[in-house]
N, C-alpha and C positions, 0 to 999 in steps of 0.2 A: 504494500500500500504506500501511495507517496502522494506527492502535491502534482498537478500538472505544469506547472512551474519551476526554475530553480531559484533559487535567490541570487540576486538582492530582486524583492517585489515587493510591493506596499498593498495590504487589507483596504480597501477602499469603502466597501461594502459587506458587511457579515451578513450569514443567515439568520432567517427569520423576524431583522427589523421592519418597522413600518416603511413601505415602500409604495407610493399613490400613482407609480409608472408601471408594480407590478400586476401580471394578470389577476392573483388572487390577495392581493394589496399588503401581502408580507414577501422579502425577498429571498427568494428560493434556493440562493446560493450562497457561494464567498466567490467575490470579485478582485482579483490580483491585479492592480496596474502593474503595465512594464511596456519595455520597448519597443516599438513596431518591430515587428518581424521575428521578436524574440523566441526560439521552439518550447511548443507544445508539447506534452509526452503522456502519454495513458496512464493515470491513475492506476488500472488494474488493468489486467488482460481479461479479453473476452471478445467479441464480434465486433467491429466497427462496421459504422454505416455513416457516411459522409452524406448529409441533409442541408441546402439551403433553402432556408428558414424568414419569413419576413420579420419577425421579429428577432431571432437568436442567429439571424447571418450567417454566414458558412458556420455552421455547428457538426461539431464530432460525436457523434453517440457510440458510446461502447456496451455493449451486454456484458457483463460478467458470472450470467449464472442467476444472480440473484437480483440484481440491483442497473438501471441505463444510468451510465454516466453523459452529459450533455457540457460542452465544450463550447461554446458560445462565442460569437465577435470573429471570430477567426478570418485573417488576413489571406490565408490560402489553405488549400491542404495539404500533406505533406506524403498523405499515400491512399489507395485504392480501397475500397470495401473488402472485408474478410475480415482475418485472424487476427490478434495486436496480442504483442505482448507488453506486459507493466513496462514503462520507461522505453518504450520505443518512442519515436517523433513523430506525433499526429498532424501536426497544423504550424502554423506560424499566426503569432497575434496581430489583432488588426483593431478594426472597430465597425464592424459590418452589424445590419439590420439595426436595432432599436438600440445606441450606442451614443453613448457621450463624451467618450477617449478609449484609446486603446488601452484596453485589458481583456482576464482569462476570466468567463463565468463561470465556475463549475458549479452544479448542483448534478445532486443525486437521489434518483427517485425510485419506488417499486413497480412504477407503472406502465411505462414506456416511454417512446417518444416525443409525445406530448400526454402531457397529463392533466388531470380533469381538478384536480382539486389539491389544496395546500397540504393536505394531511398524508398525501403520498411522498411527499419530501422528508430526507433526513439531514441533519447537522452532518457535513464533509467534517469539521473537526471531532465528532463522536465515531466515526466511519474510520480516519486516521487512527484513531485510539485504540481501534478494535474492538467498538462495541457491540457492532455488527459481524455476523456471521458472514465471511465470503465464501466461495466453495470453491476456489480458487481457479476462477478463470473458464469452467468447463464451458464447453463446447455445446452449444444450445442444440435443443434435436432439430428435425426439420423442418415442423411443425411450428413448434415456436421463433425459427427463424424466419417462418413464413410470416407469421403475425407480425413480428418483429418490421418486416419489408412492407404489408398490407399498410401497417402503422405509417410508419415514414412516407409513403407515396402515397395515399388516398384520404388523409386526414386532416383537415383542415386547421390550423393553429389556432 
C-alpha cells in the first residue's frame, strides 16, 4: 500500500470535509498538489481502466479485488488498460475536468467507477494504515471485469 505520489506534495484537501463543489457535498478524497507532469503510481495493484471523465479528467481507476481506486486530474496517461502493479507509473499530473490547479485526487470506494453515494467512500489515510482488508491485488473474474467495463463506458457521471 502506498500514496500515489512521492514526496515532496502538499495535502491541499482531506477526506471527508465540507466540500459545496463536491457531488455529495463532502470530499471524497485526499488531494496532493505537485508538479505538472509529476508520475503517478498505483496505490495497489489490481485492473486498470483509463476513463475520461467530465468531471474527474483523465482519471485512473484500479480494481484491486476489493476496493476502485480513482486517480483524478491527470495530465496524460502513462499506460494501457489491464494489469498494474503497486508502484508502477499510471498517469502524469495535470488538472483536467473539474480542477483548480494541478494535483493527484485519490479516493477510494466499494462501489465502482462512479459511485452513487458518500457512504461508499473510505478514509485513503485508514486504507494506508491497514484498516482495511486488501486481498492483495487479485485478478477480478470475468464477470466482474465485465461490470467493471459496462460501468466505465455506459454510465453517466
Amino acid at each position: 500500500m502506498r500514496r500515489p505520489v512521492n514526496a515532496p506534495y502538499t495535502i491541499t484537501t482531506e477526506f471527508g470535509v465540507p466540500d459545496s463543489y463536491a457531488k455529495f457535498g463532502y470530499h471524497s478524497g485526499v488531494d496532493y498538489a505537485v508538479p505538472i507532469n509529476r508520475p503517478i503510481y498505483a496505490p495497489a495493484s489490481g485492473e486498470l481502466l483509463n476513463v475520461v471523465s467530465p468531471t474527474g479528467g483523465n482519471m485512473v481507476t484500479i480494481y484491486d479485488g476489493q476496493f476502485m481506486h480513482r486517480l483524478m486530474h491527470n495530465n496524460s496517461f502513462s499506460r494501457a488498460n489491464g494489469r498494474v502493479n503497486e508502484g508502477d507509473q499510471v498517469a502524469l499530473a495535470g488538472t483536467t475536468g473539474l480542477s483548480t490547479g494541478v494535483h493527484c485526487h485519490w479516493d477510494i470506494n466499494g462501489e465502482g467507477v462512479y459511485p452513487t453515494t458518500f457512504k461508499s467512500f473510505i478514509p485513503p489515510a485508514d486504507w494506508l494504515a491497514g484498516k482495511y482488508q486488501n486481498n492483495g491485488g487479485q485478478t477480478m473474474n470475468q464477470e466482474a471485469g465485465a461490470e467493471l467495463y459496462r460501468t466505465a463506458l455506459f454510465r453517466e457521471p
